[in-house]
DOMI-133427 format. One record per residue: residue in three letters; x, z, y of N, C-alpha, C, O, CB in turn. Coordinates in steps of 0.05 Angstrom, whole numbers, padded with zeros to 5 digits, always signed. Atoms other than C-alpha are relative to their C-alpha. Glycine has a CB too. Layout:
# residues N
ALAXZYXZYXZYXZYXZY...
This chain:
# residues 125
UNK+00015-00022+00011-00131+00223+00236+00000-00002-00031-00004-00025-00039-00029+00000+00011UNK-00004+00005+00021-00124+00240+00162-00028-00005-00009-00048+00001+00004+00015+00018-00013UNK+00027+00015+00013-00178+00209+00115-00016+00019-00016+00001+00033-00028+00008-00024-00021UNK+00014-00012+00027-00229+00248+00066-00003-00024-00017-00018-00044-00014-00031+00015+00005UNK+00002+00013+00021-00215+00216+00006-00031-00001-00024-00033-00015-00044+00023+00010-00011UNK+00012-00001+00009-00278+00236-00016-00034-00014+00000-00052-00016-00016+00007+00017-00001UNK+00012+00011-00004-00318+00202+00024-00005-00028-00010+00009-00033-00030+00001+00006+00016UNK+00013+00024+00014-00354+00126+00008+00025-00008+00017+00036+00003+00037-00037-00012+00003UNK-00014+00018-00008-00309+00075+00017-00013-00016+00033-00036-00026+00035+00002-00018-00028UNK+00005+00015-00027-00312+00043+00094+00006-00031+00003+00028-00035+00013+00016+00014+00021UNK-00009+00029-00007-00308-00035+00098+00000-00002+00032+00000-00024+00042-00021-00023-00014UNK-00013+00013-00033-00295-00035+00172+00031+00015+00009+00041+00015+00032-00027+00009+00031UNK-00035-00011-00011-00216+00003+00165+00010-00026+00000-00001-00045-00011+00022+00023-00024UNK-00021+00015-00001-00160-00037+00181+00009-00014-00020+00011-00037-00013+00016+00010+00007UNK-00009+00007+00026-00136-00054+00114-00031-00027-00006-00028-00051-00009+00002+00036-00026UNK+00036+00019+00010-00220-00088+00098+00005-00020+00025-00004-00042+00018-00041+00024+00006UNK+00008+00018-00013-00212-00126+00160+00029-00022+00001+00029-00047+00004-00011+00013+00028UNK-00022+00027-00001-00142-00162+00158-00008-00006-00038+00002-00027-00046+00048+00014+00010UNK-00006+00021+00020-00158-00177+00081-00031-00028+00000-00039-00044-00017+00003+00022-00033UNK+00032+00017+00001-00226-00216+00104+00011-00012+00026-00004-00021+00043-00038+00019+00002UNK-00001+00016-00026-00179-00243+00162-00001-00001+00031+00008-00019+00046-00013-00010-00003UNK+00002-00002-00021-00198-00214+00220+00016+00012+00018+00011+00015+00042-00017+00005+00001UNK-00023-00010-00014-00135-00181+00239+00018-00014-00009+00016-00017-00033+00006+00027-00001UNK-00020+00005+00001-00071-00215+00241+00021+00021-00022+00019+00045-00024+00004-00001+00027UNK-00013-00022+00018-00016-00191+00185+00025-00020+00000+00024-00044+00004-00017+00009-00035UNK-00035+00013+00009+00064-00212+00171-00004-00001-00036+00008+00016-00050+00037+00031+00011UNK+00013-00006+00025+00034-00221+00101+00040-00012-00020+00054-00030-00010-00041-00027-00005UNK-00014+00006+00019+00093-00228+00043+00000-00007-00024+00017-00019-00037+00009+00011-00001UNK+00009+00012+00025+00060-00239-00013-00037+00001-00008-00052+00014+00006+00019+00016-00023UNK+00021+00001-00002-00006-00250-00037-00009-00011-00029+00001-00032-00034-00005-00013+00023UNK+00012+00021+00016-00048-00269-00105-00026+00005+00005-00036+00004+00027+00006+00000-00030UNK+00034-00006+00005-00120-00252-00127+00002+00028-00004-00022+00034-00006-00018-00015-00029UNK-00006-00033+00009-00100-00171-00142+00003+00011+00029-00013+00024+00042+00032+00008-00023UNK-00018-00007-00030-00061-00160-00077+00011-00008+00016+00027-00027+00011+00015+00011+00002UNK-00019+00011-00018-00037-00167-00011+00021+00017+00011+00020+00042+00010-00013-00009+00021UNK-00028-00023-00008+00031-00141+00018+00006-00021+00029+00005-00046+00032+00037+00002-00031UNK-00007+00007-00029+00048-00147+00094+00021+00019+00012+00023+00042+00003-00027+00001+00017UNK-00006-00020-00008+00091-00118+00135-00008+00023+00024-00021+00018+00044+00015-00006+00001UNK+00016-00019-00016+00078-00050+00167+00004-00011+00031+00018-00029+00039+00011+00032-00005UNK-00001+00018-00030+00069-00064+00241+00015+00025+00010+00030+00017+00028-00035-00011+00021UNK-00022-00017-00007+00108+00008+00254+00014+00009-00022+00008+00031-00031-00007+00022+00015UNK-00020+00005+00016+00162-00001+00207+00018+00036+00002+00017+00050+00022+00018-00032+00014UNK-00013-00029+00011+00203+00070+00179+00021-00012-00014+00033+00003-00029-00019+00023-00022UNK-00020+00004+00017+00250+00036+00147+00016-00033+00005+00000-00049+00014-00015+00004-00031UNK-00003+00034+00000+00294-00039+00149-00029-00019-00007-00046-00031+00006+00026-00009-00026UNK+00029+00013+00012+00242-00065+00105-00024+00017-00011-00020+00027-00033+00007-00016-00025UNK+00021-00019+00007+00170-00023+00101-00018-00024-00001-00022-00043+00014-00007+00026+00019UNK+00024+00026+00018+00122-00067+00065-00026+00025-00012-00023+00047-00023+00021-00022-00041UNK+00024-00013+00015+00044-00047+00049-00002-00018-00018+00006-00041-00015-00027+00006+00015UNK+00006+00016+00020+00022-00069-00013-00037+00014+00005-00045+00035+00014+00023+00006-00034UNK+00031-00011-00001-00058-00065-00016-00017-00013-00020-00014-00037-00020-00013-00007+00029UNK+00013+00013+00022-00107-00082-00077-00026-00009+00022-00033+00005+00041-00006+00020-00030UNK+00022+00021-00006-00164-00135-00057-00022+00013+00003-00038+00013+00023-00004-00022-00019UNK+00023-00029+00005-00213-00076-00087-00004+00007+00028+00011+00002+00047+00013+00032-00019UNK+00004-00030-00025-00248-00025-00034+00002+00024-00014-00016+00040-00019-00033+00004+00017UNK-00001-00030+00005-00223+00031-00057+00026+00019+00017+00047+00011+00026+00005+00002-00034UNK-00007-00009-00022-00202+00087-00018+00031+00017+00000+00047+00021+00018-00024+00016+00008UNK-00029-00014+00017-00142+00122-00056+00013-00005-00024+00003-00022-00039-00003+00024-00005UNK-00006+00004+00026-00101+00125-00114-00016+00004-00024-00016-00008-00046+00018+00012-00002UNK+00017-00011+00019-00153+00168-00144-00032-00019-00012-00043-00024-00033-00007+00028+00017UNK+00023+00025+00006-00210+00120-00132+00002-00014-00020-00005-00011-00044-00001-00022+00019UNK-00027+00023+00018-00169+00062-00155-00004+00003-00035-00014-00013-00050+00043+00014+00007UNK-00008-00008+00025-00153+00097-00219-00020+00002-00020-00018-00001-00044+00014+00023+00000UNK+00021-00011+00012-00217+00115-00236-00022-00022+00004-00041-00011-00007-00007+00029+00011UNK+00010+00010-00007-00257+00063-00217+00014-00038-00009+00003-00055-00023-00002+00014+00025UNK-00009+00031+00008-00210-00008-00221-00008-00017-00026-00020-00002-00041+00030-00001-00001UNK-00013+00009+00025-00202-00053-00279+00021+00000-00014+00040+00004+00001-00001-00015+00000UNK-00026-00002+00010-00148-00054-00327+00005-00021+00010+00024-00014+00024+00007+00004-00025UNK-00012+00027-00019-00135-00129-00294+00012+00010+00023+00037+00009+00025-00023-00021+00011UNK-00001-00007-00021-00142-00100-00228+00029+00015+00003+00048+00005+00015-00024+00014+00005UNK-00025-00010-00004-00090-00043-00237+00026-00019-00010+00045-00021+00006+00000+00025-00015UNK-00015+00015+00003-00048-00089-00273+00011-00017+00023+00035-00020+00028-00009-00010-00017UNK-00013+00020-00015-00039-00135-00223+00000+00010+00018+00011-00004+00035-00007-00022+00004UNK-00013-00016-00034-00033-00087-00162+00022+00007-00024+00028-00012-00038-00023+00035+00026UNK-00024+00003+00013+00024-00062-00204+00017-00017-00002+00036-00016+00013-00001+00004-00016UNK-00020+00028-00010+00059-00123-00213-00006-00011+00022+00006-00033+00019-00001-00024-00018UNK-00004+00010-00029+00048-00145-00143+00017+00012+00008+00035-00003+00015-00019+00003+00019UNK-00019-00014-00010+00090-00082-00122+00019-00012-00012+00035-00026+00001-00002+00027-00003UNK-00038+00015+00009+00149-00105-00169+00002-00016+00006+00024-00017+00018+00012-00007-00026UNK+00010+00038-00017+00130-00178-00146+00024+00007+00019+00047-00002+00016-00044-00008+00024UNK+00002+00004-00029+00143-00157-00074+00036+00021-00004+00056+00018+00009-00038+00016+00021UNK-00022-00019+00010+00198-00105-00100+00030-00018+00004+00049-00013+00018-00007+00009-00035UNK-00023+00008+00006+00247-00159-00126+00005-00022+00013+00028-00031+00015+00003-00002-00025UNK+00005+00022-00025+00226-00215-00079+00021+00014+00026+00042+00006+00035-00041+00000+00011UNK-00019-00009-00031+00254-00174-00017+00026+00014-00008+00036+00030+00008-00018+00026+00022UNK-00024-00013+00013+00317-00154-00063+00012+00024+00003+00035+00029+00007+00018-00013+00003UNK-00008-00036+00004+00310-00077-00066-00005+00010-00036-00009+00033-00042-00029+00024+00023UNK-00006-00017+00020+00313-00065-00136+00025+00005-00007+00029+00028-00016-00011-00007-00019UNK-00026-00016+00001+00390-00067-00142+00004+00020+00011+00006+00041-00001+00018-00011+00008UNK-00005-00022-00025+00401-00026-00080-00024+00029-00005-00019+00053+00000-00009-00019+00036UNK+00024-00016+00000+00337+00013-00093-00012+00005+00018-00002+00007+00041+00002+00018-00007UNK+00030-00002-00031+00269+00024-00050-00008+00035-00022-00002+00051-00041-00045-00045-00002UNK+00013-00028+00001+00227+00079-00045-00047-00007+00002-00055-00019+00022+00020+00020+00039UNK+00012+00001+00002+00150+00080-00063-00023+00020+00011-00024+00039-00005+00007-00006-00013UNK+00020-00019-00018+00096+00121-00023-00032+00000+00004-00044-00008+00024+00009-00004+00026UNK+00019+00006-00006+00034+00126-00033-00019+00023+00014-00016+00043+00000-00008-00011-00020UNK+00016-00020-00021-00015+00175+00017-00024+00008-00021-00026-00013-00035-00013-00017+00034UNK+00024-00001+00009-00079+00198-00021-00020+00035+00009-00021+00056-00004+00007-00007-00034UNK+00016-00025-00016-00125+00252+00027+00008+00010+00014+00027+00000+00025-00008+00020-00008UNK-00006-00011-00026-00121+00302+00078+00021+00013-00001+00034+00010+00020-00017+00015+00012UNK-00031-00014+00003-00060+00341+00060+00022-00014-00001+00043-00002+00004+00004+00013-00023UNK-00022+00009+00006-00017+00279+00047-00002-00021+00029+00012-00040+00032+00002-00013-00033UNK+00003+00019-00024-00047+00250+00122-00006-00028-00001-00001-00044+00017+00021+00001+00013UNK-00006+00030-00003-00063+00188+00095-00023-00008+00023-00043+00005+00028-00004-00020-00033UNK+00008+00002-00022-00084+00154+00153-00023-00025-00004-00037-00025+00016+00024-00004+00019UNK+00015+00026-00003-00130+00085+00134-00014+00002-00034-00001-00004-00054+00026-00033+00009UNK+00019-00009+00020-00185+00102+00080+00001-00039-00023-00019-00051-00030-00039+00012+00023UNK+00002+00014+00015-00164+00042+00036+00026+00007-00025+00046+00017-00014-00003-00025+00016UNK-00032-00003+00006-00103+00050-00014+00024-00013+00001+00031-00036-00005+00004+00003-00018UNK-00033+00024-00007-00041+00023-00002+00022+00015-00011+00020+00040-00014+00011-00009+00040UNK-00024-00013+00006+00029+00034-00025+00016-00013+00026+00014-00033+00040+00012-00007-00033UNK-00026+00002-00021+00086+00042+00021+00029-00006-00011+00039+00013-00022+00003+00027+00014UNK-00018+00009+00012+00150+00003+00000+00016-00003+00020+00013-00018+00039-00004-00019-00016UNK-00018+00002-00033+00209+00022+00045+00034-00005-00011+00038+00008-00031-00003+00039+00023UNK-00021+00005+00015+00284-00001+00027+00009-00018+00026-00004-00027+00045-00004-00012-00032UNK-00003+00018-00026+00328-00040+00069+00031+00012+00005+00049-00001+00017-00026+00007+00030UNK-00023-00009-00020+00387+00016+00079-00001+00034-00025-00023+00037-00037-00013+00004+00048UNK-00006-00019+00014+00407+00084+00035-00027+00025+00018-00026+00036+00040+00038+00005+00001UNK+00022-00025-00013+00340+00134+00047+00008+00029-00002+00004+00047+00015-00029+00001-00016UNK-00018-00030+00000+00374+00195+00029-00028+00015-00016-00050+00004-00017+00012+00017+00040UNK+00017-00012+00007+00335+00254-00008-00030-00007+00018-00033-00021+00037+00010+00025-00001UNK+00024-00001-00006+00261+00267-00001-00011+00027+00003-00014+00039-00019-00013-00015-00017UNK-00010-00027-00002+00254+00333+00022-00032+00010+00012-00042-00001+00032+00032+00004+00022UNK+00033-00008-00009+00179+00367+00032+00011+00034+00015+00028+00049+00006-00031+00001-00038UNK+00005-00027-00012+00172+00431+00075-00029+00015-00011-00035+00037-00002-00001-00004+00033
């Protein structure tokens, strides 16, 4: 079900409970900013979430709300995790969901990092 981004942030989604542990994750990287796991229904060779530590619920949140630390280092986590799983030669693809029109599905933010194999255009209807 897509999310209202506008609503209060929820600490009991999916995302709040594997970073406090209580769900299992294929985790790939990890500091004090962010964690990156992989997706458990995979779109791509390699689909990696990246997720900031924060509760916040979108990009928009995030943006408006983080620290300059904070964004900083979810940012470099993504490249982190980017050149770690060796898609920046080849090139990846970046995705992030934010509200009901874009379906995002888990009221925390996350980026979607998919690469692995040639994605071809990006093509919206």
């Amino acid at each position: 079900m897509p999310v209202d981004t506008t609503l209060p942030y929820d600490d009991q989604n999916i995302f709040a409970k594997i970073l406090r542990g209580e769900i299992p994750n294929r985790t790939v990287y990890e500091d004090e900013w962010a964690l990156a796991f992989h997706d458990i229904n995979p779109q791509a060779p390699i689909h990696i979430l990246v997720i900031p530590k924060g509760a916040y619920v979108s990009w928009d949140d995030f943006s408006a709300k983080a620290s300059e630390a904070e964004i900083a280092g979810f940012i470099r986590a993504v490249g982190h995790v980017a050149r770690e799983q060796g898609l920046v030669a080849p090139g990846y693809r970046l995705l992030a969901n934010a509200g009901i029109n874009s379906h995002q599905e888990v009221p925390h933010l996350h980026v979607h990092l998919f690469g692995g194999k040639a994605l071809g255009p990006m093509l919206l209807r």
